[in-house]
C-alpha positions in Angstrom: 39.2 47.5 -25.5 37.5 48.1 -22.3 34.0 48.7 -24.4 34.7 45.2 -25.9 34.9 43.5 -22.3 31.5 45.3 -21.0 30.0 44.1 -24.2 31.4 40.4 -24.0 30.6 40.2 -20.6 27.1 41.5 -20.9 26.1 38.8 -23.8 27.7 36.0 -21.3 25.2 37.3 -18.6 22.3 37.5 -21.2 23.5 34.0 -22.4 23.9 32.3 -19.1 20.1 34.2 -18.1 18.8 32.4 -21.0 20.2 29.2 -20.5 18.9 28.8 -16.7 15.6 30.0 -17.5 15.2 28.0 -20.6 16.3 24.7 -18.2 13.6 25.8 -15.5 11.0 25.8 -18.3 12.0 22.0 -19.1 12.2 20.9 -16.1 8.9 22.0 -15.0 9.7 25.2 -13.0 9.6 24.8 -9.6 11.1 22.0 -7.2 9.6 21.2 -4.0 11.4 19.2 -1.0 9.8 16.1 -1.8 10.7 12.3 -2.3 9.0 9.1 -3.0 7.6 6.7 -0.1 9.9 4.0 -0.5 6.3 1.6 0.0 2.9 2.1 0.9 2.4 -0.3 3.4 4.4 -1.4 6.0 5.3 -4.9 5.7 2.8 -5.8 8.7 0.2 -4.2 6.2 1.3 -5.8 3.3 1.1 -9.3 5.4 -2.3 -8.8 6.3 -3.1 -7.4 2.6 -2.2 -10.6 1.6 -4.2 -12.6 3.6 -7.1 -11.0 2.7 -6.6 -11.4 -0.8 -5.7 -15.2 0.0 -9.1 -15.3 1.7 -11.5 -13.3 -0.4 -10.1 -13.8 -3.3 -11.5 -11.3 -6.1 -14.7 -11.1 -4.5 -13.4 -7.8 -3.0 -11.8 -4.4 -4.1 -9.3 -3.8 -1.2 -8.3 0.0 -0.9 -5.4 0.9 1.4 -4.8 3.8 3.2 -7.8 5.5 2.7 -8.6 8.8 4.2 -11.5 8.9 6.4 -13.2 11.6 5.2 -13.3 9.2 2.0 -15.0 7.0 3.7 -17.2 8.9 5.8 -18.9 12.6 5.1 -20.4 15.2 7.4 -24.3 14.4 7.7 -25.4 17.8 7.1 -24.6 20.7 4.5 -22.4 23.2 3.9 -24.4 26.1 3.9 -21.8 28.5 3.3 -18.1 28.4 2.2 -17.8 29.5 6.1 -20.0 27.2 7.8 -18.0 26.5 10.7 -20.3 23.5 12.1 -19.5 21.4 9.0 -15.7 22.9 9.1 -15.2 21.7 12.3 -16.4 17.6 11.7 -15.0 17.4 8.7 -11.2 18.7 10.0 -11.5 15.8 12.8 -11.7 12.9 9.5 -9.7 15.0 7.0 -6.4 14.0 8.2 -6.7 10.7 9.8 -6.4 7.4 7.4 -8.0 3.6 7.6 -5.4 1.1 7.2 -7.9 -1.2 4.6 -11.5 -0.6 3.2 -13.5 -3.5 1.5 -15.9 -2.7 -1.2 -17.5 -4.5 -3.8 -15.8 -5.1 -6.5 -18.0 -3.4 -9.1 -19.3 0.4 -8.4 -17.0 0.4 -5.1 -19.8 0.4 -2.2 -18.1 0.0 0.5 -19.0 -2.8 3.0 -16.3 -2.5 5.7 -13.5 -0.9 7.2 -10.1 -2.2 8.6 -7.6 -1.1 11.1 -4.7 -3.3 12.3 -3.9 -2.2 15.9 -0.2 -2.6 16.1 1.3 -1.8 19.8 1.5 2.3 18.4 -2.3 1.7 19.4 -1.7 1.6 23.2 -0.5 5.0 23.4 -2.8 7.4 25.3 -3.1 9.7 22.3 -3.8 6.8 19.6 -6.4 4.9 22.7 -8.2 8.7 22.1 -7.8 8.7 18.5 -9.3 5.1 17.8 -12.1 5.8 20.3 -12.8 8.8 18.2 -12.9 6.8 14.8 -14.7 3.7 16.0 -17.6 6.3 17.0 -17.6 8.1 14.1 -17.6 4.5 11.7 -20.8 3.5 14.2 -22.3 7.1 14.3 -22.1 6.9 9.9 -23.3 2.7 10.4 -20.0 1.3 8.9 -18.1 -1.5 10.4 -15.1 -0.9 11.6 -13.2 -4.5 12.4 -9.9 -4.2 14.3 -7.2 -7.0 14.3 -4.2 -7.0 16.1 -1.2 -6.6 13.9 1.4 -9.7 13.8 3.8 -11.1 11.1 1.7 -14.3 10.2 -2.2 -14.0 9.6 -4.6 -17.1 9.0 -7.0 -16.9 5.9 -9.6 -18.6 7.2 -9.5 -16.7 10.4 -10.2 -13.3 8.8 -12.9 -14.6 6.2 -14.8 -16.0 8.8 -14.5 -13.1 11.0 -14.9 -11.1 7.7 -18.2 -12.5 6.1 -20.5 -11.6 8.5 -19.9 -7.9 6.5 -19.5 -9.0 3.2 -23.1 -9.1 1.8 -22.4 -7.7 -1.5 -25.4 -7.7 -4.2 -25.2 -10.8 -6.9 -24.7 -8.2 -10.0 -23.0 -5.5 -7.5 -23.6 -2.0 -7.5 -22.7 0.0 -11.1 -21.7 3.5 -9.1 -20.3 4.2 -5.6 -23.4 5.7 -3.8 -21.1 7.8 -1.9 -19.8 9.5 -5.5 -20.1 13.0 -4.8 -21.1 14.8 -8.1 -20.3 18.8 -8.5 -23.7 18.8 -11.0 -25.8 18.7 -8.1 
């Protein structure tokens, strides 16, 4: 009798083993603590998103929340997996994102760079932080326009203010010039 128990009970374990690591299997293995952004934008983004679109119409791709180091690339070469000088620049636009960047809507080349300044940007740290990107944008020879975030934005404000930028080529360009290939 007692044989019978260790027996049943051993082909529950081996049952119960089974079943959880059949379910990890289907449902991908491992879980990480993540959840969705409820948006991407804020709604003072969005706003001014749509303004832009009201104003430009689809003469422009508008990206959102673009990562820097998207936008921008350290002049010289890696010459080494360990090459500190290029580690160093590139860490300082790795982590930091542009609130909008306008590029033509063909091939993607990117004609300017947005940043709504809401009042986050009076902080001593974020005064530091925007110095630091509006030099790098003028150091690399991209505009960088700054408007001041509200609820309400006028169209024909920001295309005028806008077109000065907005040069783009009649056909527009058939690949990004700042595609990186790895055949290189």
């Amino acid at each position: 009798m007692a044989e019978m128990l260790v027996l049943i009970t051993a082909a529950l374990v081996i049952v119960v083993f089974t079943l959880w690591q059949l379910k990890r299997l289907v449902s991908g293995g491992r879980r990480y603590p993540y959840i969705p952004q409820e948006r991407l934008n804020t709604p003072t983004e969005q706003a001014f998103y749509a303004a832009i679109q009201r104003a430009m119409g689809s003469t422009l791709l508008i990206a959102c929340k673009v990562r820097i180091a998207d936008v921008l690339q350290v002049r010289f070469r890696k010459r080494h997996r360990r090459d500190q000088r290029w580690w160093r620049y590139f860490r300082l636009i790795s982590s930091k994102h542009i609130d909008l960047v306008l590029c033509e809507p063909r091939g993607g080349r990117i004609l300017a760079a947005i940043e709504l300044d809401d009042r986050s940007h009076r902080r001593r740290d974020r005064k530091r932080r925007d110095r630091f990107v509006d030099d790098a944008f003028a150091s690399a020879g991209v505009p960088l326009l700054r408007f001041p975030a509200s609820g309400r934005y006028d169209a024909r404000e920001i295309q005028e203010r806008l077109s000065p930028y907005l040069t783009t080529s009649k056909e527009g360009s058939d690949t990004c010039p700042n595609a990186r290939s790895t055949t290189r």
